[in-house]
Biopython code that builds the backbone (N, CA, C, O; Angstrom):
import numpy as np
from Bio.PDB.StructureBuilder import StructureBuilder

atoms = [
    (1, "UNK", "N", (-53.356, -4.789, 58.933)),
    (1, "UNK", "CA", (-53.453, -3.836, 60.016)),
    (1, "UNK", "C", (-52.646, -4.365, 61.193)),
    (1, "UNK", "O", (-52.898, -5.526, 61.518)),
    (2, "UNK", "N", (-51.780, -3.753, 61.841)),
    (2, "UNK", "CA", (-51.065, -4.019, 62.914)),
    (2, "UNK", "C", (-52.041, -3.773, 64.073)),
    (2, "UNK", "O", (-53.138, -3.215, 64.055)),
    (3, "UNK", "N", (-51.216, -4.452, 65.302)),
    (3, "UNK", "CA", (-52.309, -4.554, 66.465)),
    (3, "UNK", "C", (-51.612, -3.506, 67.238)),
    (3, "UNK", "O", (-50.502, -3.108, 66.886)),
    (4, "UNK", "N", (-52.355, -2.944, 68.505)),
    (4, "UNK", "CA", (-51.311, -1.805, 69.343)),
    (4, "UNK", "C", (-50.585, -2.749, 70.515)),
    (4, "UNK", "O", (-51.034, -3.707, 71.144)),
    (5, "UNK", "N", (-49.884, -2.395, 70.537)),
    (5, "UNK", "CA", (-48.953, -3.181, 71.709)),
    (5, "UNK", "C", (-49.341, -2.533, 72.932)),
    (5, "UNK", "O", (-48.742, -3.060, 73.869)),
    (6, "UNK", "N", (-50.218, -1.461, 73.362)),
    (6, "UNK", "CA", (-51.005, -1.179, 74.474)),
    (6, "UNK", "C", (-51.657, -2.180, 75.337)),
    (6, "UNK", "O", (-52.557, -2.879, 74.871)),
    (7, "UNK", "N", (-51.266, -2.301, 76.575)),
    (7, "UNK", "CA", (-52.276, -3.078, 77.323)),
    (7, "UNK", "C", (-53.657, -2.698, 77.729)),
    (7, "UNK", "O", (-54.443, -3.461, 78.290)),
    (8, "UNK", "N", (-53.869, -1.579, 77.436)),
    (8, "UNK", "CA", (-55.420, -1.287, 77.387)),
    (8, "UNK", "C", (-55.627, -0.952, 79.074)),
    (8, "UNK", "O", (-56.802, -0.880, 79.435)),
    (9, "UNK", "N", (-54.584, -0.748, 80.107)),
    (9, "UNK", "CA", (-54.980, -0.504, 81.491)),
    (9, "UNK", "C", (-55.043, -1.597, 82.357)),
    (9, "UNK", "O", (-55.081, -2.728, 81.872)),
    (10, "UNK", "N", (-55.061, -1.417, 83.686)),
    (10, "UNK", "CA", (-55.041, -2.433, 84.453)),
    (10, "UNK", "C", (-55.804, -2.764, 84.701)),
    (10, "UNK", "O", (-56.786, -2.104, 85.041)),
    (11, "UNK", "N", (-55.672, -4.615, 84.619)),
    (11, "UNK", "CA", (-56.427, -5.342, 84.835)),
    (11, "UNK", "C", (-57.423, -5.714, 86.396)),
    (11, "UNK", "O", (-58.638, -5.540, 86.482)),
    (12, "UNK", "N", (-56.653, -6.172, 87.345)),
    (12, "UNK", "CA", (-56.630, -5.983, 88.311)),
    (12, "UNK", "C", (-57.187, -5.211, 89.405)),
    (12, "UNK", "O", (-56.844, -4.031, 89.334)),
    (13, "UNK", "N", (-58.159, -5.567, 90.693)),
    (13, "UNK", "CA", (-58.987, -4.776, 91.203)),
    (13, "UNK", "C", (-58.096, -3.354, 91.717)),
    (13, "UNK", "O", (-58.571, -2.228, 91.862)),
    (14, "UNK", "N", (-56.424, -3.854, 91.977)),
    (14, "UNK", "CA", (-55.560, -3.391, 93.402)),
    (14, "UNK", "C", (-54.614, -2.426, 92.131)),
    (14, "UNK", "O", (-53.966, -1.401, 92.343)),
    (15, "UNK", "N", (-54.844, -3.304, 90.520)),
    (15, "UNK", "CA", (-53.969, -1.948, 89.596)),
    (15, "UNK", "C", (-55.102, -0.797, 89.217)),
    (15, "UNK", "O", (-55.058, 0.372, 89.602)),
    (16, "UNK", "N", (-56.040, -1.338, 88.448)),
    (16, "UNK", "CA", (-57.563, 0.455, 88.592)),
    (16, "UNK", "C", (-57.136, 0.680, 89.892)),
    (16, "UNK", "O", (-56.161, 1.416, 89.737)),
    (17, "UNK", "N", (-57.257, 0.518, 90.909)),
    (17, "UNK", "CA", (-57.411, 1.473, 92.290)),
    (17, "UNK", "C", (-56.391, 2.401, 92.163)),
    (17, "UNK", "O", (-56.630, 3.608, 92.122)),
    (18, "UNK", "N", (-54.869, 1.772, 92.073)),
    (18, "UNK", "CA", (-53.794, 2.402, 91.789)),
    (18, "UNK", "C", (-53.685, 3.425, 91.043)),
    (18, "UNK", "O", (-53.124, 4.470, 91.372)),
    (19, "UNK", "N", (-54.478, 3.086, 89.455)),
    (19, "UNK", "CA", (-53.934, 3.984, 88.490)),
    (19, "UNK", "C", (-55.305, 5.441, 88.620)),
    (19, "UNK", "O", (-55.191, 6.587, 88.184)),
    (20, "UNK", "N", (-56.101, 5.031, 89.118)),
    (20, "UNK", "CA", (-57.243, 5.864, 89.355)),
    (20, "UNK", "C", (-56.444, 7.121, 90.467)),
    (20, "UNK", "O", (-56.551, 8.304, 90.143)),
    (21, "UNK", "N", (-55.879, 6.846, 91.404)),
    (21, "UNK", "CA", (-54.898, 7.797, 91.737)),
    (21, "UNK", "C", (-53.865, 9.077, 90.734)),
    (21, "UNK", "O", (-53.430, 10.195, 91.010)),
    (22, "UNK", "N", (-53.808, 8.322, 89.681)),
    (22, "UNK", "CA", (-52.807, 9.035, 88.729)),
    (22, "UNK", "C", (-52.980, 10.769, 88.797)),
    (22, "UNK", "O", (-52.006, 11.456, 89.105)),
    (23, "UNK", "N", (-54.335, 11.401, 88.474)),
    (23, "UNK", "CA", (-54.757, 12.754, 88.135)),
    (23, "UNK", "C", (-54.380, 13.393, 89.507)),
    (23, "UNK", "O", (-54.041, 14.575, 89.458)),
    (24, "UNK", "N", (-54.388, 12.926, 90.434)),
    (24, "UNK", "CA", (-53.750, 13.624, 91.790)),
    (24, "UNK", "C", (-52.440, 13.568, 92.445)),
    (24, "UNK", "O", (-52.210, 13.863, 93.618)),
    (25, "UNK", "N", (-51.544, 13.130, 91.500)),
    (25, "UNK", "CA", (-49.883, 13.611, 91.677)),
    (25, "UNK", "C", (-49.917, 14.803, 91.580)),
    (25, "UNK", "O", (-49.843, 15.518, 92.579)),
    (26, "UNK", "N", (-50.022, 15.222, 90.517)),
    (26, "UNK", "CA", (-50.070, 16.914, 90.380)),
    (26, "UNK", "C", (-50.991, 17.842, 91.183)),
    (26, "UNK", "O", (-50.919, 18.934, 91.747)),
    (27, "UNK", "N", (-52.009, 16.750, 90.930)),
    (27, "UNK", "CA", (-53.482, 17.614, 91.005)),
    (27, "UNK", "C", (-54.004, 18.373, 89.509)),
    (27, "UNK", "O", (-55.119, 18.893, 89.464)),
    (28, "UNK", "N", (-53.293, 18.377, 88.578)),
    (28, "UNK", "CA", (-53.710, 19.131, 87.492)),
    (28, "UNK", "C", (-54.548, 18.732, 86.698)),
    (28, "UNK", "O", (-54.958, 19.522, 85.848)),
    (29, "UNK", "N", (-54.932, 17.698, 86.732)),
    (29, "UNK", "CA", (-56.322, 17.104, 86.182)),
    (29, "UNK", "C", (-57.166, 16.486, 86.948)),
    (29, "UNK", "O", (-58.136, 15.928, 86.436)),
    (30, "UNK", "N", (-56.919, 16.461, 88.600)),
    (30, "UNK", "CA", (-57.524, 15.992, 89.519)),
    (30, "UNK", "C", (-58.918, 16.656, 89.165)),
    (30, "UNK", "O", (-59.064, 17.742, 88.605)),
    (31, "UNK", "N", (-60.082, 15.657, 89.669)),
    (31, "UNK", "CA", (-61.553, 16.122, 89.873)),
    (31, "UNK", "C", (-61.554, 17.141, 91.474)),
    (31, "UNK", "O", (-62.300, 18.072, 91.776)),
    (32, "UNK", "N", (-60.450, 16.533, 92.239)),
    (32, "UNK", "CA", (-60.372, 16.826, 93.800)),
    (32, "UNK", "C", (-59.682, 18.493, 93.610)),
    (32, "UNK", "O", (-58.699, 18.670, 92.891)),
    (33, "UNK", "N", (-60.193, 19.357, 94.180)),
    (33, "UNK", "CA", (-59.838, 21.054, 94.309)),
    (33, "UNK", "C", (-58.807, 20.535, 95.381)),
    (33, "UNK", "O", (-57.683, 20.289, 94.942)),
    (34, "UNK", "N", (-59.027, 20.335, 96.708)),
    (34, "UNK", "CA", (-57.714, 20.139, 97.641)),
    (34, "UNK", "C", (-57.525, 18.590, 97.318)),
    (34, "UNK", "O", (-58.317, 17.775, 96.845)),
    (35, "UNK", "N", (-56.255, 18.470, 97.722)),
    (35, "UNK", "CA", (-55.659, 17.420, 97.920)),
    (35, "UNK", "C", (-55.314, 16.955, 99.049)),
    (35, "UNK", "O", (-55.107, 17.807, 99.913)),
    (36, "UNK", "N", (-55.170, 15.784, 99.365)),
    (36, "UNK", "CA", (-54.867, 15.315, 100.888)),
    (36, "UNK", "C", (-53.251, 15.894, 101.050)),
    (36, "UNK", "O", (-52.337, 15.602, 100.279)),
    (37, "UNK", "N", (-53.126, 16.917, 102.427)),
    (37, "UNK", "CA", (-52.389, 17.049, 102.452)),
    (37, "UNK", "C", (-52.350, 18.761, 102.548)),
    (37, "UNK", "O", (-51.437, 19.418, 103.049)),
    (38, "UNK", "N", (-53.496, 19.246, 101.977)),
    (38, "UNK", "CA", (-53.690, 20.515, 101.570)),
    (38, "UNK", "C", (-54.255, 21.065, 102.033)),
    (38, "UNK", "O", (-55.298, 20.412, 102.045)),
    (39, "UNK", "N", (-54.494, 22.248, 102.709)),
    (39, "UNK", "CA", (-55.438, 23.127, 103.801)),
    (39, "UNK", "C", (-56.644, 23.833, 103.023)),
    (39, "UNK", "O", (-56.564, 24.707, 102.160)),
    (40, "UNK", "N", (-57.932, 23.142, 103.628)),
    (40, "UNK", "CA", (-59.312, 23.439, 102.890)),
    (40, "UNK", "C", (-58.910, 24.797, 103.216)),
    (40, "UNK", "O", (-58.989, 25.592, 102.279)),
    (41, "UNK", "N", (-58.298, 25.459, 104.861)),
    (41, "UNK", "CA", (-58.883, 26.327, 105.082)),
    (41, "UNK", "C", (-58.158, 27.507, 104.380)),
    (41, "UNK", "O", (-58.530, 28.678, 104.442)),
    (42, "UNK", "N", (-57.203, 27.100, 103.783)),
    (42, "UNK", "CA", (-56.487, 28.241, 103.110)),
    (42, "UNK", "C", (-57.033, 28.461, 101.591)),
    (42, "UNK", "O", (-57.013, 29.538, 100.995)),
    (43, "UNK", "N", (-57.568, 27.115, 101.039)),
    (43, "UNK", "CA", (-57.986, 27.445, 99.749)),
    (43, "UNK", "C", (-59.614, 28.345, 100.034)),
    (43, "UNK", "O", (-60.121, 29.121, 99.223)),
    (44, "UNK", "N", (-60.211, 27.957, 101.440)),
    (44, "UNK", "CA", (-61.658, 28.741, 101.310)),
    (44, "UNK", "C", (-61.190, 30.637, 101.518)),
    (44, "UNK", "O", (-61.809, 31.519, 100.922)),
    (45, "UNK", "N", (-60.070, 30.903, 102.418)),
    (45, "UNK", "CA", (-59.476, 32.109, 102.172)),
    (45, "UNK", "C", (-59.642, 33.044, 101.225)),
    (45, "UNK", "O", (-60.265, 34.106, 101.195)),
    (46, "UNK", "N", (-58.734, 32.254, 100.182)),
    (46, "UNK", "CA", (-58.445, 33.176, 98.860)),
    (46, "UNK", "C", (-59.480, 32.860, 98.057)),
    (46, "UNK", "O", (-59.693, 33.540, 97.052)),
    (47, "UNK", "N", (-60.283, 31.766, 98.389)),
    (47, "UNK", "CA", (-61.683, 31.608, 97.202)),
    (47, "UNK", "C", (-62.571, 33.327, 98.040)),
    (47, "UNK", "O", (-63.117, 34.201, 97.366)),
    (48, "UNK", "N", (-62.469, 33.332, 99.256)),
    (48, "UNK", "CA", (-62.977, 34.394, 99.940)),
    (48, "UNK", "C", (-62.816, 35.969, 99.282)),
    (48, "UNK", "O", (-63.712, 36.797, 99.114)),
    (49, "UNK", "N", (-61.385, 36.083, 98.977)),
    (49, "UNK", "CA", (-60.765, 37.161, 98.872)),
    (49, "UNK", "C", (-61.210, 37.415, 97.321)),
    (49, "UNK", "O", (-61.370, 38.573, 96.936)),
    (50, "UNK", "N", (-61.407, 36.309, 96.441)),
    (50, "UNK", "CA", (-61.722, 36.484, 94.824)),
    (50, "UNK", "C", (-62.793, 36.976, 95.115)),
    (50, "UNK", "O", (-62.941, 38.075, 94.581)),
    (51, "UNK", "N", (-63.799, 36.586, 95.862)),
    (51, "UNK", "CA", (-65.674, 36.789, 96.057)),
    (51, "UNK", "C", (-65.314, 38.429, 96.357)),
    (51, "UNK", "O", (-65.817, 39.384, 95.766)),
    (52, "UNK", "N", (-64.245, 38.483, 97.502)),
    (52, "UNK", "CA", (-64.373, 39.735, 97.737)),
    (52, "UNK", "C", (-63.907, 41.194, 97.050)),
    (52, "UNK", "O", (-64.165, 42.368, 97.315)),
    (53, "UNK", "N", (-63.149, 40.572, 96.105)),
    (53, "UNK", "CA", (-61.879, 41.470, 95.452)),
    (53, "UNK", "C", (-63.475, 41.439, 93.795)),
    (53, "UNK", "O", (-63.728, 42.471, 93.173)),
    (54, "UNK", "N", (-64.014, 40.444, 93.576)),
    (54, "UNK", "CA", (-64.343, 40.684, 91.990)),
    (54, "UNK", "C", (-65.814, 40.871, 92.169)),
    (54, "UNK", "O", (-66.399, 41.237, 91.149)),
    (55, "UNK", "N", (-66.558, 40.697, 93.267)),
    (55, "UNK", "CA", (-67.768, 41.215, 93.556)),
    (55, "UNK", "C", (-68.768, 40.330, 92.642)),
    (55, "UNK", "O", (-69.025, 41.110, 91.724)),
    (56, "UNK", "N", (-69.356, 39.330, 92.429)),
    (56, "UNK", "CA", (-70.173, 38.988, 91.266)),
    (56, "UNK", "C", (-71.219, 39.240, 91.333)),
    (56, "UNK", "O", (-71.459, 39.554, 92.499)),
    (57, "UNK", "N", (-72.287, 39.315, 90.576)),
    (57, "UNK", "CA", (-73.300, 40.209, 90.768)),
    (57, "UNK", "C", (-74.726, 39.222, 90.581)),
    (57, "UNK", "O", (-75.878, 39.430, 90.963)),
    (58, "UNK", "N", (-73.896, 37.622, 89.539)),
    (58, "UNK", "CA", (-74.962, 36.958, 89.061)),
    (58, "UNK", "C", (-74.688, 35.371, 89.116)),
    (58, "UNK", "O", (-73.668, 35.051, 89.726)),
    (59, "UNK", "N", (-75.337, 34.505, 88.650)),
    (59, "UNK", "CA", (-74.365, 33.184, 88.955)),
    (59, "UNK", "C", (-73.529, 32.801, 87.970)),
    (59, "UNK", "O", (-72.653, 31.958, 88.164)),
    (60, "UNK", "N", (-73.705, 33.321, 86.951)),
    (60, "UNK", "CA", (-72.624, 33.236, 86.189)),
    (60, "UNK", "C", (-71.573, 33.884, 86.662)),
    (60, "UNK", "O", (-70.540, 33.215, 86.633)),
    (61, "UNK", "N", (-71.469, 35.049, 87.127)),
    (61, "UNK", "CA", (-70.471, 35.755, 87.412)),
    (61, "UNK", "C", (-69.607, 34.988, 88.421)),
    (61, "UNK", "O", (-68.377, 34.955, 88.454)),
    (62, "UNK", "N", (-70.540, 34.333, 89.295)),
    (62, "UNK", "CA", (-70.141, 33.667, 90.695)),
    (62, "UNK", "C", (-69.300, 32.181, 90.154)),
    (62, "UNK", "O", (-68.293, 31.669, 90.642)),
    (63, "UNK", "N", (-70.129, 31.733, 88.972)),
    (63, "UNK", "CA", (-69.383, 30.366, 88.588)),
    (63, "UNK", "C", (-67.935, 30.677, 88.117)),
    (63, "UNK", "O", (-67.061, 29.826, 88.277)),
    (64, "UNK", "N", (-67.587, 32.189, 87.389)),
    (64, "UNK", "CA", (-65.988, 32.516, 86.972)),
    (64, "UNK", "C", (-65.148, 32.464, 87.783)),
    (64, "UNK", "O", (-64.020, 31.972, 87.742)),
    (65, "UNK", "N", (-65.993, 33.273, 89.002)),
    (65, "UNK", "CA", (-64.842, 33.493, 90.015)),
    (65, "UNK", "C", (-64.485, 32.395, 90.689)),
    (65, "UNK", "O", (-63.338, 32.183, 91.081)),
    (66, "UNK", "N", (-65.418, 31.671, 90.849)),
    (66, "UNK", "CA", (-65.032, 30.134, 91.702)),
    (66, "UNK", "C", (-64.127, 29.166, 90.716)),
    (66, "UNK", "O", (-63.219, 28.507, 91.223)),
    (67, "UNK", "N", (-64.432, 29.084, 89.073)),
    (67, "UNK", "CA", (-63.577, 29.010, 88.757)),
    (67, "UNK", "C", (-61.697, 29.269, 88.426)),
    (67, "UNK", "O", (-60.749, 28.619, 87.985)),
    (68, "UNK", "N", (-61.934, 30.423, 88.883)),
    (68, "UNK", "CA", (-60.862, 31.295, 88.601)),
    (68, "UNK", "C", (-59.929, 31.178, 90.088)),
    (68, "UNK", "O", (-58.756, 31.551, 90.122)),
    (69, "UNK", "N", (-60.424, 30.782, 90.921)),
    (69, "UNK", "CA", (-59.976, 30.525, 92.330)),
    (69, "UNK", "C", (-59.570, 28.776, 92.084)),
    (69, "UNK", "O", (-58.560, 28.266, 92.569)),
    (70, "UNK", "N", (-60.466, 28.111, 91.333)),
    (70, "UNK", "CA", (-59.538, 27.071, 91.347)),
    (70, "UNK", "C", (-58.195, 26.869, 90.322)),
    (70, "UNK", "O", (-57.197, 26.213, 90.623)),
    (71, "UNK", "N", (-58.367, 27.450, 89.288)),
    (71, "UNK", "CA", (-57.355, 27.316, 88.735)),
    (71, "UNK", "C", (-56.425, 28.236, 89.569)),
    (71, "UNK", "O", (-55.304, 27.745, 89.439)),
    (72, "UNK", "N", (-56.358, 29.157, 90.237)),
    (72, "UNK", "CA", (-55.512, 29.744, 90.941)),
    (72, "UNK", "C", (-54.703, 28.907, 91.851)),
    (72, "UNK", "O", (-53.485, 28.865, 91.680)),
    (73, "UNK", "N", (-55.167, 28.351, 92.640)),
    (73, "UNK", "CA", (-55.434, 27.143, 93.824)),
    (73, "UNK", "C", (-54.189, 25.922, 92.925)),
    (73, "UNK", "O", (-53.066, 25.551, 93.266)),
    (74, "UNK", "N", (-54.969, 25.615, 91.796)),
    (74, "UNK", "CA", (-53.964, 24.635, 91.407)),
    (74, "UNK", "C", (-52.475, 25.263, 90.497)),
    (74, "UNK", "O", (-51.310, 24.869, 90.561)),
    (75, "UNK", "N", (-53.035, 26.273, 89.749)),
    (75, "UNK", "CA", (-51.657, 26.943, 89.575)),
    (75, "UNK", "C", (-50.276, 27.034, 90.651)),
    (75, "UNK", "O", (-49.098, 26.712, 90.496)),
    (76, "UNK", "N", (-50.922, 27.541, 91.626)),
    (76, "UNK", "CA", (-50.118, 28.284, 92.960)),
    (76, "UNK", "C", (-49.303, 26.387, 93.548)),
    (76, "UNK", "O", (-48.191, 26.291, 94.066)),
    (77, "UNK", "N", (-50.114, 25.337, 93.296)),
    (77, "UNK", "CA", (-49.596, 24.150, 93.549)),
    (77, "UNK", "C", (-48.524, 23.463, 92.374)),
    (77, "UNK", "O", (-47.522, 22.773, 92.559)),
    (78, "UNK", "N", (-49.022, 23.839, 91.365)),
    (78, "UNK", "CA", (-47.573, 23.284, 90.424)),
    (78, "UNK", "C", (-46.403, 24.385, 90.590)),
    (78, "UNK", "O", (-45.263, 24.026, 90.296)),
    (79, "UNK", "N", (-46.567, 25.389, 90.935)),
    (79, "UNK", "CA", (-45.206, 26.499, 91.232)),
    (79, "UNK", "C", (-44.560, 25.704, 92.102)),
    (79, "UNK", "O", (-43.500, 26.073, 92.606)),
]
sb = StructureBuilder()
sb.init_structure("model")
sb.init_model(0)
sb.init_chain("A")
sb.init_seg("    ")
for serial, (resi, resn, name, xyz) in enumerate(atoms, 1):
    if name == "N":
        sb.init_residue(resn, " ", resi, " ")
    sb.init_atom(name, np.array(xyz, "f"), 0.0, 1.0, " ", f" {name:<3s}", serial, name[0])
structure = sb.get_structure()
């Protein structure tokens, strides 16, 4: 059996800190909805305008649309 030539991640307190950054270049796998740099108040806007435009009626309904505002949110950021 061959071994992987992977280092398995950084070792280092100052390389994890570093690479733990990675998912928020893009933001596209970020846990973070805004990003530093990014206006809460524009993403609470159009999260506004989904509530207002799709009406939800239940919390499920409410969890789509909030979903659907973030993927919007991050879509509209990789364009």
């Amino acid at each position: 059996m061959t071994q992987s030539k992977r280092t398995g991640g950084p070792k280092t307190k100052a390389g994890k800190m570093a690479s733990a950054k990675n998912a928020i270049k893009t933001g596209a796998y970020s846990s973070l909805i805004i990003l530093p740099g990014e206006s809460e108040n524009d993403f609470k806007e159009m999260e506004d305008q989904f509530f207002h435009d799709f009406r939800p009626e239940d919390g499920v309904a409410a969890t789509m649309v909030k979903n659907l505002a973030i993927l919007t949110w991050k879509k509209l950021r990789a364009q």
